[in-house]
N, C-alpha and C positions, 0 to 999 in steps of 0.2 A: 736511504732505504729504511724504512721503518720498522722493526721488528714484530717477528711471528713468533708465533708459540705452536711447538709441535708435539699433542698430549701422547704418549703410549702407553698402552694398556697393557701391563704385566709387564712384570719385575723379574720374569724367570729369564733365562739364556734368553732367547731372541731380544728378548725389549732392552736387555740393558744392554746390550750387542749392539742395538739400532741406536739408543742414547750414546753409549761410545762412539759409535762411528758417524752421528751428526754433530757431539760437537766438537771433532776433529775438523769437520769441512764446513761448520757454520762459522761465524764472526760471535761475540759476545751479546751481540743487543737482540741477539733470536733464543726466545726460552725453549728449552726440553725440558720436556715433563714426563718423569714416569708416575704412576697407576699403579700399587703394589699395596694389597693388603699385608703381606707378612713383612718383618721387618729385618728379616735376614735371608742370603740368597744362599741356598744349596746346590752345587755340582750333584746332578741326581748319577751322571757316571761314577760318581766313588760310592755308589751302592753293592758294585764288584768287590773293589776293597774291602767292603765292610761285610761281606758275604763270607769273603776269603780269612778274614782278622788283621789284614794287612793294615786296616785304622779300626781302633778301637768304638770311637765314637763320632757322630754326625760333625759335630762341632768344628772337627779337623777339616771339614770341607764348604764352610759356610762361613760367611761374610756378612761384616752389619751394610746394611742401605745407608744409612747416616752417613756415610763415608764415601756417598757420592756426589755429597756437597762440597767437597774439595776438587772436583771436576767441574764445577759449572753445572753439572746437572743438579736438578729440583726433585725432590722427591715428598710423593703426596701420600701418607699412610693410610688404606682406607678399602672399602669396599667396592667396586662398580658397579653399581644399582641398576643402572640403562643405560643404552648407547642411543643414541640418534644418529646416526649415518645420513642423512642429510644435511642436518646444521653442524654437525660435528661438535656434538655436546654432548657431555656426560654427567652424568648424576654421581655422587660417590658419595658415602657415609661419612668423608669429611666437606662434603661440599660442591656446587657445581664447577664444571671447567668445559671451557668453548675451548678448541682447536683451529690454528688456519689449515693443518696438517691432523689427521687422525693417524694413529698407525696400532691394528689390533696383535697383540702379541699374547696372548692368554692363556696359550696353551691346552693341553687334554686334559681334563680330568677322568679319574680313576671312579668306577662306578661299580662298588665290589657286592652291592646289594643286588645289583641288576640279574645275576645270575643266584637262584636261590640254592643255601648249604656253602656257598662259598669263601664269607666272610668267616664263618664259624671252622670251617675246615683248613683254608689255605694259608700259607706264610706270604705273603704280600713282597714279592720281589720289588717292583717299583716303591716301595717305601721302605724308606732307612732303616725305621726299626725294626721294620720286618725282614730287612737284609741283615741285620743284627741276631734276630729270631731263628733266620736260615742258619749262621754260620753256628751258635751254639746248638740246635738240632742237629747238624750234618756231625757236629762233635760227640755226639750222644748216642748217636743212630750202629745200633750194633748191627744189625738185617732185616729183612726185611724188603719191601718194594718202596724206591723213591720216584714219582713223578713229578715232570714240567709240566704246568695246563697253561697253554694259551686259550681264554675265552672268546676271543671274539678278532676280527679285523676291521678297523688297522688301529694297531697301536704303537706308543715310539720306543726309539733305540730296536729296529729289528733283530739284534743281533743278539739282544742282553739274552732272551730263554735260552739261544742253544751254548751263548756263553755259561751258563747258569748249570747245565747240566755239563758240560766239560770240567765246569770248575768242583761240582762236584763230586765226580770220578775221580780227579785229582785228588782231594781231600779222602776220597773213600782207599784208595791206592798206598796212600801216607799213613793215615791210620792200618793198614793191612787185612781194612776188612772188604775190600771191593768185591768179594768171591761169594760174598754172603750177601750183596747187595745187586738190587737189579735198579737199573736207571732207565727210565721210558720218558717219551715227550711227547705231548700231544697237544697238534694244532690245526685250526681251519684249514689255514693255507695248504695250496696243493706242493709247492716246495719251500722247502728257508727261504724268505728273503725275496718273493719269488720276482717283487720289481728291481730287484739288481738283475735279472737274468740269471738264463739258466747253467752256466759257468759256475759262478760263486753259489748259488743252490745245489748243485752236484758238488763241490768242494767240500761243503760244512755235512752232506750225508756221507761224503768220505771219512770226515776228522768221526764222525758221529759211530761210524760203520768202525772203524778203526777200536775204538774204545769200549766196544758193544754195548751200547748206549741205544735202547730200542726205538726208533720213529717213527709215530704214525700221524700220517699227514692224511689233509679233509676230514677229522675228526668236528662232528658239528656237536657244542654243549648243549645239553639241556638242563642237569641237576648239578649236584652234588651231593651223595647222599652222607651227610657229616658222621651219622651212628654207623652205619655198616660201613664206611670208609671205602665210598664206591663212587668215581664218575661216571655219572650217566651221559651217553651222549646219544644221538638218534641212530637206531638198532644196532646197542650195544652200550657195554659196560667194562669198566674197568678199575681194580682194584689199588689202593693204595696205603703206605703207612708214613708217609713223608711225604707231603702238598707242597708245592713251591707254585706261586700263582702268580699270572699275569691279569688282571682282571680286566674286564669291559673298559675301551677309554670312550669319550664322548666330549664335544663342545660345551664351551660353561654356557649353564642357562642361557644367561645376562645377552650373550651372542644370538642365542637359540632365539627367543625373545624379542631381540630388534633385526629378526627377519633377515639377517646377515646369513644363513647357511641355506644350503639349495639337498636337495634328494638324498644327500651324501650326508647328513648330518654336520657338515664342516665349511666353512668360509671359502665357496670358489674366487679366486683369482687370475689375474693373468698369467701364465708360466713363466714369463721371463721379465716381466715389471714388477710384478705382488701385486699390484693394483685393483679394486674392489669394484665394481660396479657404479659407487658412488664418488665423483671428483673430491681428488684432497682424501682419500680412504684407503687406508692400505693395510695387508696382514701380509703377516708373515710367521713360520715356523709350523710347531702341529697343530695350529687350531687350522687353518688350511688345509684343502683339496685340492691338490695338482694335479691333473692331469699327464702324464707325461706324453709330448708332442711326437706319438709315435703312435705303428698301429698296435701295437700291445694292449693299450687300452688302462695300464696301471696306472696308482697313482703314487706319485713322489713317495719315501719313506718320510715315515717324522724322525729324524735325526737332530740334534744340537749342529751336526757339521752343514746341516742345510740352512740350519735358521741363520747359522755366524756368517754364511755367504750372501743371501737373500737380505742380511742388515745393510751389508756395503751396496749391494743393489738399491734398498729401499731411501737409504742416505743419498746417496750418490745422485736418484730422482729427484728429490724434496726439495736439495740444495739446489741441483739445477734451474728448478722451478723459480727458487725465490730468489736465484742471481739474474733471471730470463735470459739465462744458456739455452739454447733451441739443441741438447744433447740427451741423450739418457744410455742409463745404464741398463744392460742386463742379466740375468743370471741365467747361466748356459747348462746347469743342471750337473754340473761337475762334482763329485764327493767322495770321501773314503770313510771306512770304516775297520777300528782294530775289533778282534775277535778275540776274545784272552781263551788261553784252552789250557792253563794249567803248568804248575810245574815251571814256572816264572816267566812261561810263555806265551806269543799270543801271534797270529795271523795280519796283517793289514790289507785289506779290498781297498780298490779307488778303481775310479774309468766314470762314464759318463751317462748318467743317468738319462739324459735326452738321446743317444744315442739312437739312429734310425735304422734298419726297420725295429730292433729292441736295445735296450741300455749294455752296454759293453763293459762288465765290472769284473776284473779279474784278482783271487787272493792267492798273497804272495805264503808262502808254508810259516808255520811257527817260529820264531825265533826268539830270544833274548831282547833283539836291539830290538823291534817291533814294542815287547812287554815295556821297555825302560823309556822307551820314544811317549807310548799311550800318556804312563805319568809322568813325565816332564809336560807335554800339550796339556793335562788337563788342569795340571797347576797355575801353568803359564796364564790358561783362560781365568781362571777366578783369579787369580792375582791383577788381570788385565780388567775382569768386568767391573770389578766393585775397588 
């Protein structure tokens, strides 16, 4: 058997997830390639952490890439210039590389310009150090109004904004100034989460209701005004002294570019292979548009828990392919999600995202073991990726 080489694109959770679990089930003489401009891997889950002060600094949750040449995996430092999804070639700012196997893993990127006054007004939840930024604000913050903005759908980790304001009441509670503080969230979507079903969306307006923590859901943005510290959204406004912001996600160019995404702005695929339109092409994680195979009509959350499932699927193919096993694997749409809501506690959701006629996702109440479960898992995974 002659050796393949299988490039992956992006160095974040899915890709190195998809490089670990092929070369568990490849032999030596088949290369993995990951595609990773930065040179260290960050768990974007310990941005909670670093919200809450539970880690002081990024570093605590990031890994060098060099360090996955002790696995057998290659690693290529560099930029991805273009894809070719036919020949399965890429261009990269260190170089080209042909694939017998492509696998795009590249993730969302955060487009905080796209909504104008945002960049200038908001703290940046999805980035470290703007989770850094939140936790000494929320320490500073004597009263005043504190809002969530969600800008736009879909963006990943569903679950971080209403964690975000849970964890904030907590801290405002601790400090003893919660009486003097008003928390509001505001998001497109018409409930939490609203592809888990409507279960765990009534759940998270219960925790939300509970803690009087204001929601207003179908909120569509349009501004931000940074001087009068006002969001604008269509007929209507609303005031703030504390931004916490989720901003616009979107497919990288590079994707955009080589005609790889369809209406959706995102890489359609098969639901239960990953599989691209083009043979030997596959994505996985949030740069993908799932569908989910129901009449709901939603589509998949972007979750790390989907992308670490949809690797063992995406492996499990590849290898099949290049042992000529007439078998494959697929992904059933199964996944969980913890909720952290403060005060060392946190929620866990799991059920089945495919689930017919809608996804069947039920959350189990706040607990301890739940909080202590989340950081042990998320250790365990960077300790395991890199």
């Amino acid at each position: 058997m002659s050796g393949k080489t299988i490039v992956i694109l992006g160095g974040g959770f899915g890709g190195l997830a998809v490089a670990n679990q092929l070369r568990r089930v490849l032999p030596p003489e088949h290369r993995v390639v990951v595609v990773e401009r930065q040179s260290t891997f960050y768990m974007r889950p310990f941005n909670m952490r670093l919200m809450i002060g539970e880690m002081k600094d990024r570093q605590e949750g990031e890994r060098r890439l060099s360090e996955l040449a002790r696995k057998g995996i290659e690693w290529v430092q560099g930029e991805v210039l273009s894809i070719d999804p036919t020949a399965r070639k890429v261009h990269t700012s260190s170089g080209p590389l042909v694939g017998d196997y492509l696998v795009i893993a590249l993730g969302a990127e955060q487009d905080e310009k796209a909504i104008p006054g945002f960049a200038e007004s908001a703290l940046n939840l999805y980035d470290p150090n703007g989770a850094i930024m939140i936790h000494r604000a929320v320490q500073e913050f004597a009263k005043g109004r504190a809002a969530v903005l969600i800008c736009r759908t879909p963006f990943s980790c569903p679950a971080a904004p209403y964690e975000a304001a849970l964890l904030m009441d907590s801290a405002f509670r601790s400090k003893g100034n919660r009486e003097a503080v008003e928390i509001a969230i505001y998001t497109p979507e018409p409930r939490p989460m609203p592809a888990a079903g409507p279960e765990m969306g009534n759940a998270v307006i219960g925790m939300l209701k509970e803690r009087d923590i204001k929601y207003h859901p179908q909120h569509k943005l349009q501004r931000v005004n940074s001087g009068a510290r006002k969001i604008v959204f269509e007929g209507g406004e609303a005031s703030f002294d504390l931004l916490v912001g989720i901003p616009p996600h979107v497919a990288p160019r590079v994707v955009r570019e080589a005609g790889l995404t369809d209406d959706t702005g995102w890489i359609p695929v098969e639901p239960d292979t990953l599989e691209t339109r083009y043979p030997g092409v596959f994505a996985l994680g949030d740069v993908t548009s799932i569908r989910q195979p129901n009449p709901t009509g939603l589509f998949l959350p972007k979750a790390w828990v989907f992308a670490d499932e949809q690797s063992r699927t995406v492996a499990k193919n590849i290898a099949s392919h290049i042992k000529g096993e007439d078998r494959s694997s697929r992904f059933d749409g199964t996944g969980f999600c913890y909720v952290e809501t403060g005060d060392g506690l946190a929620a866990y959701g799991s059920g089945n995202f495919y689930a017919y006629p809608a996804a069947k996702v039920y959350l189990e109440p706040p607990s301890p073991r739940h909080h202590e479960e989340r950081k042990r898992i998320e250790l365990e995974q960077l300790e395991a990726l890199v």
